[in-house]
C-alpha positions in Angstrom: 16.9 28.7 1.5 17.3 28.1 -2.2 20.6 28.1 -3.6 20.6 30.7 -6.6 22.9 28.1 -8.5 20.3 25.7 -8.8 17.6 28.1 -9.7 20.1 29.4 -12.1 20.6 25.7 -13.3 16.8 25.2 -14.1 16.7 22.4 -11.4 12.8 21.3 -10.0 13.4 22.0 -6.4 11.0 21.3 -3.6 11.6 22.9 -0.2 8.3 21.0 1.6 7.4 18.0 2.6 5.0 17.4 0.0 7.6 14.7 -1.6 4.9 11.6 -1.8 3.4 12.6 -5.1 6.4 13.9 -7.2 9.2 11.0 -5.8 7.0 8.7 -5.0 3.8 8.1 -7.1 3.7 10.2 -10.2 6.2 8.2 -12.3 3.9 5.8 -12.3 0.4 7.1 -13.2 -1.1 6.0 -16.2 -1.6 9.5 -17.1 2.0 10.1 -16.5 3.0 10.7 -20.6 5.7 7.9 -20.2 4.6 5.8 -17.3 7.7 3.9 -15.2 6.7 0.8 -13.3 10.2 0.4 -11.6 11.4 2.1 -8.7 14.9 1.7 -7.5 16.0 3.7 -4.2 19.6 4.4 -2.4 18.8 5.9 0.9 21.2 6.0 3.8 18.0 4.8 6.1 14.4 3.5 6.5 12.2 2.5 8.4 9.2 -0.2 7.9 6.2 2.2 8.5 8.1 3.9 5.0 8.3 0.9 3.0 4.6 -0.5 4.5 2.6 3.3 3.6 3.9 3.4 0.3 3.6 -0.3 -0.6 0.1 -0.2 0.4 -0.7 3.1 -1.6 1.0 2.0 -4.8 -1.0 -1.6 -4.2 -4.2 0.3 -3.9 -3.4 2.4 -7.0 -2.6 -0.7 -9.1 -5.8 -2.0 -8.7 -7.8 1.0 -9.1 -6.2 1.7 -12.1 -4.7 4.2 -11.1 -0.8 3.1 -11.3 0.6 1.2 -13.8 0.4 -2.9 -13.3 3.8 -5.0 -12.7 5.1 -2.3 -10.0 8.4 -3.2 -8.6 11.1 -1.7 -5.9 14.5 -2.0 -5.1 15.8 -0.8 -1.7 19.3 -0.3 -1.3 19.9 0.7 2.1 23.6 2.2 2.7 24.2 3.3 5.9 23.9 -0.7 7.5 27.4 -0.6 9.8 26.2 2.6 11.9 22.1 2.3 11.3 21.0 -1.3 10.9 20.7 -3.4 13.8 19.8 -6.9 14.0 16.2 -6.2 15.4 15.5 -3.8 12.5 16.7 -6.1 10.2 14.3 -8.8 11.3 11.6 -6.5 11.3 12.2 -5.5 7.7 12.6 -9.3 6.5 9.5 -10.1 8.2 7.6 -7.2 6.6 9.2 -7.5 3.3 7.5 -11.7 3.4 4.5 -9.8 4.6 4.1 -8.0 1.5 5.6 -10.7 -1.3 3.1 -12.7 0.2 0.4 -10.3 -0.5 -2.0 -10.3 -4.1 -1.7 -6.9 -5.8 1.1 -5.8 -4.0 4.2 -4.4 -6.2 7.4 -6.8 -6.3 9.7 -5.2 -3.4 13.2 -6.4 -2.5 15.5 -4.6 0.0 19.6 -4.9 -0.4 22.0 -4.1 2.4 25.9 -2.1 1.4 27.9 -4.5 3.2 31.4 -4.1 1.3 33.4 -0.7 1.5 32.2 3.0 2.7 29.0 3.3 3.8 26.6 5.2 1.5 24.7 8.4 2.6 23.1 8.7 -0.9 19.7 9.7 -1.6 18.4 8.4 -4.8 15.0 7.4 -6.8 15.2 6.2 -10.0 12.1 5.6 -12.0 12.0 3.3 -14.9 10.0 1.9 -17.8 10.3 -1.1 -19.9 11.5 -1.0 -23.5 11.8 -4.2 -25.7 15.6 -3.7 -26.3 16.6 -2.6 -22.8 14.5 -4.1 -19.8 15.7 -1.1 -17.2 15.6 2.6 -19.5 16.0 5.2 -16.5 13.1 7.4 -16.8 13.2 10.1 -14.0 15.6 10.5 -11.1 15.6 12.6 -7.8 18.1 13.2 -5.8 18.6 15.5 -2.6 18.9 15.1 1.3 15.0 12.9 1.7 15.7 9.5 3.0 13.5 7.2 2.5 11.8 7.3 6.2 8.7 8.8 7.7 11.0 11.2 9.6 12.1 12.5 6.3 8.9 12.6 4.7 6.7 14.1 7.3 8.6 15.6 9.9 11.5 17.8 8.6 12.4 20.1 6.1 14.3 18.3 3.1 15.6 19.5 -0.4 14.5 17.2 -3.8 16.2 17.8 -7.2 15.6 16.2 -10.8 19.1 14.8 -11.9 20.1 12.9 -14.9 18.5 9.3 -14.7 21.0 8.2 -16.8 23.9 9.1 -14.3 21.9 7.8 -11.3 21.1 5.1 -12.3 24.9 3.8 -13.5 26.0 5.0 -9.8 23.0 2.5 -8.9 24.8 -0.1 -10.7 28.3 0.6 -9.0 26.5 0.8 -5.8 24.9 -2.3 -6.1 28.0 -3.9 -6.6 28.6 -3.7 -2.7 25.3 -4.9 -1.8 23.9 -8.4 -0.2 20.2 -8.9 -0.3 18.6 -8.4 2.9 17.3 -12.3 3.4 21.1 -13.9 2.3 21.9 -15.7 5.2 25.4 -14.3 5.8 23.4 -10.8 7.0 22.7 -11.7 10.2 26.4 -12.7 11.5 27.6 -9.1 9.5 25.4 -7.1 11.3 26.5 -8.4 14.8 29.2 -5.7 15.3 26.7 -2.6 14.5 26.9 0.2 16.9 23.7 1.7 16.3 24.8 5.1 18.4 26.1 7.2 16.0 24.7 10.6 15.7 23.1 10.0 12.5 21.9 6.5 13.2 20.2 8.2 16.6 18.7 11.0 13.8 17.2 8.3 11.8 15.7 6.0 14.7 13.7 3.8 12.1 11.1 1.5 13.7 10.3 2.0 17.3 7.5 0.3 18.0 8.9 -1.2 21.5 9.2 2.8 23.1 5.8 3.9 21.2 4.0 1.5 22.5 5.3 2.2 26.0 4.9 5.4 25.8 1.3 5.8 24.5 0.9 2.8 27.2 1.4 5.7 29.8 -1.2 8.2 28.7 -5.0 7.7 28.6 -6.5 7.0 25.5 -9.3 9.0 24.6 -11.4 5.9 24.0 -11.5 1.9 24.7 -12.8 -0.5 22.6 -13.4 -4.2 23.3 -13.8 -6.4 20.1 -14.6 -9.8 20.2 -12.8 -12.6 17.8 -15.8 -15.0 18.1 -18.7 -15.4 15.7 -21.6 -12.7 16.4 -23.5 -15.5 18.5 -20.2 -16.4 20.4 -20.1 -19.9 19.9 -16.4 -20.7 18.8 -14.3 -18.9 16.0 -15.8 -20.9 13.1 -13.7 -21.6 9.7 -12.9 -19.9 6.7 -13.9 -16.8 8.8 -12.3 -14.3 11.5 -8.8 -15.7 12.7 -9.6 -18.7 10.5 -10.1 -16.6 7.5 -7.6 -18.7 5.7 -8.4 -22.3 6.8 -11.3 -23.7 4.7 -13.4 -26.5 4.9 -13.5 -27.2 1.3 -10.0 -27.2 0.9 -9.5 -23.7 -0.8 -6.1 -22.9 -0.8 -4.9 -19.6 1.1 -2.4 -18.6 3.6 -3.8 -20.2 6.6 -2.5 -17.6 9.1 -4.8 -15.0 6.9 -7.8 -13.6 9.8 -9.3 -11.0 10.7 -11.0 -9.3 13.6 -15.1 -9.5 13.1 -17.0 -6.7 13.5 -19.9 -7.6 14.6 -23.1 -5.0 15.8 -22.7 -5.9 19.4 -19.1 -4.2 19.6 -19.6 -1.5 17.5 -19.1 2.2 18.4 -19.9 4.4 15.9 -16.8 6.7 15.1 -14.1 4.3 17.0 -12.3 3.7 13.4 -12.3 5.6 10.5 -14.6 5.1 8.4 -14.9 5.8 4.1 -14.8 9.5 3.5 -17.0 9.8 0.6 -19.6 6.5 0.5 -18.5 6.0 -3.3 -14.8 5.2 -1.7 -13.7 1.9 -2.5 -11.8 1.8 0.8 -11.5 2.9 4.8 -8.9 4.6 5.5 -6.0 3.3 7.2 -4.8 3.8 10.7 -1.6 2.4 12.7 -1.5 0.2 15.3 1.3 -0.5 17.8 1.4 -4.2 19.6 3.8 -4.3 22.5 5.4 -7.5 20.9 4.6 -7.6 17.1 5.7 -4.4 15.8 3.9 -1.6 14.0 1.1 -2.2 11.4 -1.6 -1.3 9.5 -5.7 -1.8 9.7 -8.7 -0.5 8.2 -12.5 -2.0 8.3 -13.0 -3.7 5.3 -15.7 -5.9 3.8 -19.2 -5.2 2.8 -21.0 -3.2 6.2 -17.6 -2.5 7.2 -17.9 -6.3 9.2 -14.2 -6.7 9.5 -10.9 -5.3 10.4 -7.8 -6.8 8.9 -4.1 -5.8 8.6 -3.7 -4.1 5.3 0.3 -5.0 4.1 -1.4 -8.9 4.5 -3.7 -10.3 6.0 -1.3 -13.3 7.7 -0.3 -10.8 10.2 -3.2 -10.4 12.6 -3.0 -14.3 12.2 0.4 -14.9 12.9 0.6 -12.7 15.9 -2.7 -14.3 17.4 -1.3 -17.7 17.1 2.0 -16.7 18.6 0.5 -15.1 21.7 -1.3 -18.2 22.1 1.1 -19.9 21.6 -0.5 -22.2 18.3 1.3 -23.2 15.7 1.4 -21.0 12.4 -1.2 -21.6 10.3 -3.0 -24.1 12.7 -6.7 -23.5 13.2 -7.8 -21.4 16.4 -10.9 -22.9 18.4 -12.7 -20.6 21.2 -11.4 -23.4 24.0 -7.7 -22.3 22.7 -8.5 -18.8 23.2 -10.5 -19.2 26.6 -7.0 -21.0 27.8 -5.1 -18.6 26.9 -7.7 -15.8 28.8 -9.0 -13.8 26.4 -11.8 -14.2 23.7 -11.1 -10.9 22.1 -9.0 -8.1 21.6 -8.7 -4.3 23.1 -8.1 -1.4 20.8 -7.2 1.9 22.7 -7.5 5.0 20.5 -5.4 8.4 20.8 -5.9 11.8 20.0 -3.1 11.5 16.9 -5.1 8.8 15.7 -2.4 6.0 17.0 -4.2 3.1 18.3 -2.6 0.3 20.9 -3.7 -3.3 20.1 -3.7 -5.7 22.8 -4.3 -9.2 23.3 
């Protein structure tokens, strides 16, 4: 229910889960009458599905005009002694490379509280540039909404406008207490974390390992085979499907950038989604879950919809390939290679939620 003191207060309060547009993307629209084009966040939790959705959308936005260019974030996650453990910190330092490695995408940095108390603040601060002062606090939100897809999506949260001017000097103070999350003293701090208590268990973050284990035990409600070969099936070829990045001519690109081609023999009309209005610029996304690479996210892309690629960056379906092969990263994938290690192509399996398994 609504507390009568902050109705009484004149404080915005939002009792759904619509939070996206308000906390998350409005700040930021050019049609916003002072734009922001930095976002900094205290959250107790997180989770990488979180950080890769909205990364992705405000990425999308920027280039569509839509957002403001020069985005940046700042993640300061507080609750690390109960709620990080070492495998979700890996995950987030690999997808936070992911993503800095990525054109378009906004400048994103996450920082861990390592000194003192543990913080169980929710905070976003939005803020926009001035000449004389770099970081002018624009808009703030505060409330009970961590910044997870648990919170977002899946339970009933409370979101208040508070001075950005106070929220953004505890910022500061909090800040003080923080390490960023690729300083290479992390790893030995986080070695004693319990990871059991009851709020820790509330937030679960990224659990890609039981999902896919658990979709793994029901039937899909369709199969799809798709092949990573040219359309004639001759070898992979360069500068094209898991060799996307690796050029003959020498252009420079990440060479673990690939993706999976679509070509008309594999096709199955329906199988992924596809643009919702032909004037869209893109297909939407959907998630997949790999039994030993995490959580992403793919969409078809390219003109006739002749490819599927990972959508925080494009390395990722490359880098996983390679390492289930066994190649080295960023070292060019032949069809023999493939054959040796058994398979020439990978299997999607599609579920009624819309989660797909990715196997290969």
């Amino acid at each position: 229910m609504t507390d009568i003191r902050d109705v009484l207060m004149g404080k915005s309060i939002f009792l759904t889960s619509s939070f996206d547009e308000p906390v998350l993307y409005a700040p930021a629209r050019i049609e916003s009458p002072s734009p922001c084009n930095s976002l900094k966040i205290v959250t107790a939790f997180t989770d990488c599905d979180r950080i890769s959705t909205h990364m992705i959308a405000l990425s999308d936005g920027m280039r569509t005009g839509q957002f403001v260019k020069g985005l940046s974030v700042e993640i300061i996650l507080g609750m690390t002694k109960t709620g990080l453990s070492p495998k979700k910190h890996e995950d987030i330092c690999r997808l936070l490379r992911f993503l800095s490695g990525t054109k378009g995408m906004p400048s994103i940095s996450c920082r861990y509280v390592v000194q003192g108390p543990e913080v169980h603040s929710k905070l976003y601060i939005w803020s926009h540039p001035y000449e004389n002062d770099p970081e002018v606090p624009g808009v703030a939100y505060c409330g009970s909404l961590n910044y997870t897809m648990n919170a977002y999506y899946k339970r009933r949260e409370t979101v208040s406008t508070c001075s950005a001017y106070d929220a953004y000097q505890y910022y500061k103070q909090v800040r003080e207490f923080t390490v960023d999350c690729f300083d290479p003293t992390v790893s030995e701090k986080l070695k004693n974390v319990t990871n059991n208590s009851p709020e820790a268990l509330d937030e679960p973050g990224d659990s890609s390992e039981s999902d896919y284990l658990f979709y793994d035990s029901m039937s899909p409600v369709d199969t799809l085979r798709v092949s990573l070969l040219l359309a004639d099936g001759s070898d992979t070829g360069y500068g094209s499907g898991v060799n996307w990045g690796i050029r003959k001519n020498g252009t420079k690109r990440g060479q673990n950038q690939a993706y999976i081609p679509y070509n008309s023999q594999d096709r199955k009309a329906g199988f992924f989604p596809d643009r919702l209005n032909p004037s869209d610029e893109n297909c939407p996304m959907f998630k997949v879950i790999t039994k030993d690479f995490g959580s992403f996210h793919m969409r078809m892309a390219q003109q006739g919809n002749k490819a599927i690629h990972s959508v925080e960056s494009n390395a990722i379906l490359g880098e996983w390939i390679r390492k289930r092969i066994g190649a080295p990263s960023g070292g060019y994938v032949t069809k023999h290679m493939l054959e040796l290690y058994g398979r020439t192509y990978v299997t999607f399996r599609r579920y009624a939620d819309g989660t797909y398994l990715l196997d290969f």
